[in-house]
C-alpha positions in Angstrom: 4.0 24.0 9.7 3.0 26.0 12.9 6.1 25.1 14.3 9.5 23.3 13.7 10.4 20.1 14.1 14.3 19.0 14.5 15.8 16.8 12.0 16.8 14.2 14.1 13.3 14.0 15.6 11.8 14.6 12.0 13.5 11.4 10.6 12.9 9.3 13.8 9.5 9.5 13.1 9.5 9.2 9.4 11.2 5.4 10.5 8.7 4.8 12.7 5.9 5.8 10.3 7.6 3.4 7.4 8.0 0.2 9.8 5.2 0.5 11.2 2.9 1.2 8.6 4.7 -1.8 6.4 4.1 -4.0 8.8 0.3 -3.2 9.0 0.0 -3.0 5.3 1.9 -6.5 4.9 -0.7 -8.4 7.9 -3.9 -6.7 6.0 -2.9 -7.8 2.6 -2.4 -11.5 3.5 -6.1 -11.8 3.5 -6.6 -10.4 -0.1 -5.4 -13.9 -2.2 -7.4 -15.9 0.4 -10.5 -14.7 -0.1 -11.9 -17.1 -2.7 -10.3 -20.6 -0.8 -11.1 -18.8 2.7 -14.8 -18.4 1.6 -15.0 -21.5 -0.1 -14.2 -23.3 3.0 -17.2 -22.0 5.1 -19.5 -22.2 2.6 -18.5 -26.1 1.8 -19.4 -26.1 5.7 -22.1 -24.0 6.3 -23.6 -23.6 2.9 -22.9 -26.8 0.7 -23.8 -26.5 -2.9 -24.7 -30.3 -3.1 -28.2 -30.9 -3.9 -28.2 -34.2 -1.7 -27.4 -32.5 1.4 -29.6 -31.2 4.0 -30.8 -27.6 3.6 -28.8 -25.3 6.0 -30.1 -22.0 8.2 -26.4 -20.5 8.6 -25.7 -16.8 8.1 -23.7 -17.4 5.5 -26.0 -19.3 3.3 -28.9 -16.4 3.8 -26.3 -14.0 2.1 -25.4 -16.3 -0.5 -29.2 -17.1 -1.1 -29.2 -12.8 -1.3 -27.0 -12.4 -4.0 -27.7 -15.2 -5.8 -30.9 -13.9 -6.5 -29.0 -10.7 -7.7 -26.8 -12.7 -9.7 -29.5 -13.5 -11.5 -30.7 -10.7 -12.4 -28.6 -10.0 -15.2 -29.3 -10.5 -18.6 -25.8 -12.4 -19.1 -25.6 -15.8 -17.3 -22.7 -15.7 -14.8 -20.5 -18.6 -14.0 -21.2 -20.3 -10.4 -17.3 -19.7 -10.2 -17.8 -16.4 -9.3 -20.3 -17.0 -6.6 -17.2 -17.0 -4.3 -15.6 -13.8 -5.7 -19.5 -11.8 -5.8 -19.5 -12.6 -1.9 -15.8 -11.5 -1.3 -16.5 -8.0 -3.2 -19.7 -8.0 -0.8 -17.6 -8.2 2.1 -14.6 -5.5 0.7 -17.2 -3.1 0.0 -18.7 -3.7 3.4 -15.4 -2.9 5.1 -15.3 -0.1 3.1 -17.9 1.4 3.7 -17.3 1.0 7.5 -14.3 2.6 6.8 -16.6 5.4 5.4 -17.8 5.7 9.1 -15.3 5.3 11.1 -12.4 7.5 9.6 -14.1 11.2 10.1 -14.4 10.0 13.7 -10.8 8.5 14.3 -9.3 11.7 12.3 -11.5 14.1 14.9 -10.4 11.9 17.8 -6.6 12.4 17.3 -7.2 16.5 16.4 -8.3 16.2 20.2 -6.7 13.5 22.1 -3.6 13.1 19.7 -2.3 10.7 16.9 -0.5 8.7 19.1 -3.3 7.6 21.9 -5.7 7.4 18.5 -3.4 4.9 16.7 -2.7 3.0 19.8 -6.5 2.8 20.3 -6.9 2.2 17.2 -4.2 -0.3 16.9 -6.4 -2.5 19.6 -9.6 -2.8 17.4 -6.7 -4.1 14.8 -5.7 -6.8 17.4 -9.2 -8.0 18.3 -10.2 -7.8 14.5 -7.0 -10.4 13.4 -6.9 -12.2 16.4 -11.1 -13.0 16.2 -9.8 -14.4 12.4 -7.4 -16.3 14.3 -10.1 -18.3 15.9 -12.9 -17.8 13.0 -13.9 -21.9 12.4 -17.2 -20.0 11.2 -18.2 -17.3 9.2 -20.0 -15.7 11.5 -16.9 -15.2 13.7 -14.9 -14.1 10.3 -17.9 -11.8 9.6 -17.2 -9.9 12.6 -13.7 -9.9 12.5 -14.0 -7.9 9.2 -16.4 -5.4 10.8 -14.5 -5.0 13.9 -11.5 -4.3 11.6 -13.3 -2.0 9.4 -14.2 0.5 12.1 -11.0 0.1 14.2 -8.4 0.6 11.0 -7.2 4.1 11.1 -3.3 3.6 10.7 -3.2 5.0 7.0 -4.6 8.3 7.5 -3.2 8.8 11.1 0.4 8.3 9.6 -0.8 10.6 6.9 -1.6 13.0 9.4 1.5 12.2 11.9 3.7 13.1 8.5 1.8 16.3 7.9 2.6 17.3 11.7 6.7 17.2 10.8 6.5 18.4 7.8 7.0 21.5 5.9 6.0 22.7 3.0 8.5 21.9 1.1 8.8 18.1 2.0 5.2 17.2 2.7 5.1 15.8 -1.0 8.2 13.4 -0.9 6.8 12.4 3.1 3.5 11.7 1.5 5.2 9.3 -1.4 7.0 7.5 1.5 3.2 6.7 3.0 2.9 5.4 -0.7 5.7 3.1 -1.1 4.6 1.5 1.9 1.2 0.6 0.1 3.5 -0.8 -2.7 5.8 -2.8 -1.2 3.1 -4.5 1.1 0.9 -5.2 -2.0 3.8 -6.4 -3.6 4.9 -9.1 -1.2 2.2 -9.5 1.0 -0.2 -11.6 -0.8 2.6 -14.2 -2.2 3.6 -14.6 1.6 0.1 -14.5 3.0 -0.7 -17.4 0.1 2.8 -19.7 1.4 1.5 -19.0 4.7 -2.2 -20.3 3.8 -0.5 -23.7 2.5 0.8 -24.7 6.2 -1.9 -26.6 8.0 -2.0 -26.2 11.8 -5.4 -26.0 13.0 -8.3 -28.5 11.1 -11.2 -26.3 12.0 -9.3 -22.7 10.6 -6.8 -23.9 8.1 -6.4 -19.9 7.5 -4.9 -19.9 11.1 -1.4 -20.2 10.2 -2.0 -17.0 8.1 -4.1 -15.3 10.3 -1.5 -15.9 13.4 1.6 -14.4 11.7 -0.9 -11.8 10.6 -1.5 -11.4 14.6 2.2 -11.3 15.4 2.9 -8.7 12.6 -0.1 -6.8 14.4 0.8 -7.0 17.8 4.9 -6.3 17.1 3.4 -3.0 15.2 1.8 -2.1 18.1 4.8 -2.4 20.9 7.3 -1.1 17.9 4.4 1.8 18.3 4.2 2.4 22.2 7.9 2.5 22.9 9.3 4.7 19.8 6.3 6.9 18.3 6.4 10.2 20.2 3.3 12.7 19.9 3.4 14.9 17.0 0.1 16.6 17.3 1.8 20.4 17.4 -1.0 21.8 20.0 0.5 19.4 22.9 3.9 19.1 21.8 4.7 23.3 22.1 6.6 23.8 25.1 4.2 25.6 27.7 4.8 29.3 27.1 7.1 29.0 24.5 5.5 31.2 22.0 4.8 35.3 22.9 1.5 37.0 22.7 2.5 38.6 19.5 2.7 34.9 18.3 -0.4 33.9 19.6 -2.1 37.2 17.8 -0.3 36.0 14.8 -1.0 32.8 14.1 -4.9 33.6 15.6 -5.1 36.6 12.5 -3.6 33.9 9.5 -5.9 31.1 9.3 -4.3 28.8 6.4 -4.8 29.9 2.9 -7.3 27.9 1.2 -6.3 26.8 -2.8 -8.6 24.2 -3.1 -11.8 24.4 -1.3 -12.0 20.3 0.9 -15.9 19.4 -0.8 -13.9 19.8 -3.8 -10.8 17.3 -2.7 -13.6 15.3 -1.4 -15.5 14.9 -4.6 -12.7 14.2 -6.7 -11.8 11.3 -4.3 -15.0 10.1 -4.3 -15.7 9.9 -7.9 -11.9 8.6 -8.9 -12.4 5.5 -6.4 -15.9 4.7 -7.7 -14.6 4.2 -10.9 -11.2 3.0 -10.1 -12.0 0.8 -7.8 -14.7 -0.9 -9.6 -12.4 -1.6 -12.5 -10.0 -3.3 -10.3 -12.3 -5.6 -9.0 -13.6 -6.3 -12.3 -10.2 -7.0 -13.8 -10.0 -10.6 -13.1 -13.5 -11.4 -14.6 -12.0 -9.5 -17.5 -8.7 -11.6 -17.8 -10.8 -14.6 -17.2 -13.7 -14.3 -19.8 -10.4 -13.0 -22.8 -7.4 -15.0 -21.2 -8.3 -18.0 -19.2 -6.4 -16.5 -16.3 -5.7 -18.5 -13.3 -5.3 -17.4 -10.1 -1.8 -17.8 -9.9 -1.3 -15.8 -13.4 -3.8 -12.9 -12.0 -1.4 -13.2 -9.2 1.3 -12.6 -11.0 -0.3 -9.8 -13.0 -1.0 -7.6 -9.5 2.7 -8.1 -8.0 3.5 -6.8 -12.0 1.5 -3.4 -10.8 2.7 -3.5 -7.4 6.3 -3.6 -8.5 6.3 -0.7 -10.8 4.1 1.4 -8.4 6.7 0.7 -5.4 9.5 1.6 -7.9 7.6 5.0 -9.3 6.7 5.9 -5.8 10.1 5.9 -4.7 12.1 7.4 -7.9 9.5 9.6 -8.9 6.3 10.4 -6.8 8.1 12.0 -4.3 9.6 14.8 -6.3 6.4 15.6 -7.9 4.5 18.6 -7.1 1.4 17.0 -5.7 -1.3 18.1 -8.3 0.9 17.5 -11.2 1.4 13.7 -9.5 -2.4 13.5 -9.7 -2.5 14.5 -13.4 0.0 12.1 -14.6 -2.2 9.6 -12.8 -5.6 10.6 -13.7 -4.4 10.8 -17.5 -2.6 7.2 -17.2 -6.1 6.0 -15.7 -7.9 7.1 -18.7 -5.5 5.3 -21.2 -6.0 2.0 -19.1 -9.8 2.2 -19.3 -9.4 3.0 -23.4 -7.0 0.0 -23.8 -8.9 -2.4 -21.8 -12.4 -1.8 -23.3 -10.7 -2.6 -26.4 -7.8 -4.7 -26.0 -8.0 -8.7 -26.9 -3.9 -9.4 -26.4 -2.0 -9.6 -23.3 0.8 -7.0 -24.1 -2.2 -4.6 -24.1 -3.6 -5.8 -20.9 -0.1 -5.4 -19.6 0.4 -2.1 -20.9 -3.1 -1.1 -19.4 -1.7 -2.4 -16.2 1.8 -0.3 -16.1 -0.7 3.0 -16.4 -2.7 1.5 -13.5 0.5 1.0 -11.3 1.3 4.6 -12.6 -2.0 5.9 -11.1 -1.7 3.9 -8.0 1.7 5.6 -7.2 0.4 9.0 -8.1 -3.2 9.7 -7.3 -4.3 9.0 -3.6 -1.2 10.2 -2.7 -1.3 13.6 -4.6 -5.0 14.4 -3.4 -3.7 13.6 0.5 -0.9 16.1 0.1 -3.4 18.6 -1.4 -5.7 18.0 1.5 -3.3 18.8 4.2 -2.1 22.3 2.5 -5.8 23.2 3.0 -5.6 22.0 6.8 -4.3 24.0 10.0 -2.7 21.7 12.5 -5.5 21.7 14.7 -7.9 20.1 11.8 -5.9 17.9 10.1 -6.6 14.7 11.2 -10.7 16.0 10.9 -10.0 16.6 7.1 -7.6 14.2 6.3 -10.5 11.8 7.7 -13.2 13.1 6.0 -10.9 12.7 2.7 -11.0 9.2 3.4 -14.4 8.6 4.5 -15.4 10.0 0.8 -13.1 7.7 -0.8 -13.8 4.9 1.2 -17.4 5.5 0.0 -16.5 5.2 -3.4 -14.5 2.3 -3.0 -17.8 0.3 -1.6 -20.0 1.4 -4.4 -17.8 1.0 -7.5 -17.6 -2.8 -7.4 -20.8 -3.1 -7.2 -21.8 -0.7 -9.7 -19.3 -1.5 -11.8 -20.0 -5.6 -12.3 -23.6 -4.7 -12.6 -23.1 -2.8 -15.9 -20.0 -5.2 -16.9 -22.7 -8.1 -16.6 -25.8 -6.2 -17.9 -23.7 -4.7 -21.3 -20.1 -6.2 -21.6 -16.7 -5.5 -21.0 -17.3 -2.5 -24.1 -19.9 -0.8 -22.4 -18.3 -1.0 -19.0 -15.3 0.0 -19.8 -16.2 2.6 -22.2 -18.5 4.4 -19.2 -15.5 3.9 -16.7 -13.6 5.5 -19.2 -16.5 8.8 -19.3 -16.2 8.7 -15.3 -12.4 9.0 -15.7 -12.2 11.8 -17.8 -14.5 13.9 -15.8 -12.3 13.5 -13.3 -9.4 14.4 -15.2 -11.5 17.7 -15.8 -12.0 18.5 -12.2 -8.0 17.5 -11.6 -6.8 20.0 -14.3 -9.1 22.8 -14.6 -10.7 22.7 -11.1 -7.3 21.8 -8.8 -4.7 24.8 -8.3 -1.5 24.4 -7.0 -0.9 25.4 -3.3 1.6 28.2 -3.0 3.6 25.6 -0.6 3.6 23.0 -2.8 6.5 23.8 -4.9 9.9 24.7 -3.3 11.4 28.0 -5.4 14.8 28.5 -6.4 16.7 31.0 -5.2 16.3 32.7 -8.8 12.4 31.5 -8.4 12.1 28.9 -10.1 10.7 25.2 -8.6 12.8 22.3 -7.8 11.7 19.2 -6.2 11.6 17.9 -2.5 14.9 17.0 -0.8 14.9 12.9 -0.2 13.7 11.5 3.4 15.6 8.6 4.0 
């Protein structure tokens, strides 16, 4: 850090970063166990699939007509089933790869203006985005809430960058893992409530509304929690005016940050992980499906089985982890889930693939944002720790895509099996191209490391 920030002001913020940021993560997932009903419901409007009605000119059923034609494609016939879940990976990767755009521009913004007037602006694109789902009775108008949303949503890597500001060295690692456990705990609880919520009927035309309102009011109570109790944290307008001495100013102008890991490299890695990462996890319930039989409700239950074990690893273990040896135990967990689910016909293995997947989800993203900042000066951070995200982001469009094509094209096997290639050439680049940051670990007095101190 360039300059220190009291503890009482240090864990203020941390509060504020962890209620705020839950209650963003809990409004976004609500969406995710919708999807298939939510898109099933405009396209029995707009689209029907019965022969005996009239043909219909509706957005959505030019996009369905789009990838129906790459459904068929492949050389395996795919169940009309999945008609629903091909459009709903159309539309994550499309967020995604907004996301792509947006976030190098919403980091620069608050390196200029500040984190806290760029996750209050950004906090309004969030509003617009939920309530325009509030009133979607079509899918064009749910279309463009999901765009709107994908170029407005910056609160992850701003409260990554907010927690980089009051942090030192030594306790940028645990902060990060807090950033974490929020993702955990939301996607542990807030599809279940976001599926209650989609059973309570209040408006015929948008029978999502219910959901989509409480979503709003999570939202909108983030936002006020936001104006009245964040504080800015950017360091270059929170220094008192003339605090620091010339010699200062010489000093901290003659030591630029010492760079371990060069950012294209961070970049990559990120990049390359979430392509294949990602496109497993989307393919995971065609897996379970085509072996199992799985339902909806018992893929349901399979996800909170992740999420639970990635909220409890975040918060008992993550955080005293050095950042790159987080991100090894992760990427080698990874790599043992893609082996055991290109082979595995029994659901204790699919089980035990999933508690290496909650391992990685606790370990990996989290790891390669603490890295990133180390490699940062204050005045940059929110730039890089964008860019970081825009890369991943861009991996996490393409890999679903990708992904399905060759799981359709060659089987599970050969899906799988190349996943598994992609994975361990990552886990190359995360343990022989990655070096520890001299920050990163917090000697002993005898010099030897010890973990972080606890936040909360």
């Amino acid at each position: 850090m360039a300059h220190p920030v009291d503890p009482s002001t240090r864990k203020r913020v941390l509060k504020v970063i962890f209620v705020s940021l839950l209650l963003d993560l809990i409004s976004f997932t609500f969406i995710l166990p919708l999807f298939p009903k939510l898109l099933e419901f405009y396209r029995n409007v707009e689209a029907p699939v019965d022969a005996s009605a009239p043909p219909s000119k509706t957005l959505l059923s030019s996009i369905l007509g789009y990838l129906n034609a790459y459904k068929a494609a492949f050389a395996r016939p795919i169940d009309s089933r999945y008609d629903i879940v091909l459009l709903g990976g159309a539309l994550g990767s499309l967020f995604s790869l907004l996301q792509a755009i947006a976030s190098p521009v919403i980091g620069h913004l608050s390196d200029r203006y500040g984190r806290r007037t760029a996750l209050l602006a950004s906090m309004v694109g969030n509003i617009l985005s939920v309530l325009l789902w509030v009133v979607a009775v079509d899918f064009r108008t749910f279309l463009a809430s999901r765009i709107v949303g994908g170029l407005s949503e910056g609160n992850v890597q701003l409260a990554t960058a907010i927690a980089t500001d009051i942090s030192d060295a030594n306790s940028r690692g645990s902060t990060m893992a807090l950033i974490g456990a929020c993702f955990s705990i939301a996607f542990t609880f807030g599809p279940a409530l976001g599926a209650w919520l989609s059973s309570i009927a209040t408006v015929a035309a948008n029978p999502f509304a219910t959901a989509a309102a409480v979503s709003l009011f999570l939202i909108v109570t983030e936002t006020v929690y936001l104006y009245f109790s964040l504080p800015e944290t950017l360091p270059s307008l929170t220094r008192t005016p003339g605090a620091k001495t010339e010699d200062e100013k010489t000093t901290a102008k003659a030591a630029p940050v010492e760079r371990t890991n060069s950012h294209a490299l961070l970049n990559f890695v990120h990049l390359t992980f979430l392509l294949f990462f990602s496109g497993m996890e989307f393919s995971l319930p065609f897996m379970t499906y085509d072996l199992f039989a799985y339902t909806s409700s018992k893929n349901g239950r399979l996800l909170g089985y992740v999420g639970l074990v990635a909220s409890l690893l975040q918060g008992g273990v993550t955080r005293r982890l050095p950042p790159l040896l987080s991100m090894r135990i992760g990427v080698a967990a990874c790599l043992v889930a893609f082996l055991i689910l290109s082979r595995t016909s029994t659901v204790s293995g699919l089980y035990l693939a999933a508690t290496c997947l909650a391992t990685t989800s606790a370990t990996v993203v989290t790891g390669l944002n603490t890295l990133s900042s180390f490699e940062a000066n204050e005045g940059e951070r929110g730039g890089k720790l964008g860019n970081l995200r825009s890369w991943g982001q861009l991996g996490r469009g393409l890999g679903p895509v990708l992904f399905t094509s060759v799981y359709w094209w060659a089987g599970r096997e050969a899906a799988y099996g190349m996943g598994s290639l992609g994975i361990a050439f990552v886990a190359l680049l995360v343990f022989f191209g990655l070096k520890t940051p001299p920050g990163s670990i917090k000697p002993r007095p005898n010099g030897a490391a010890v973990g972080v101190k606890k936040e909360l």
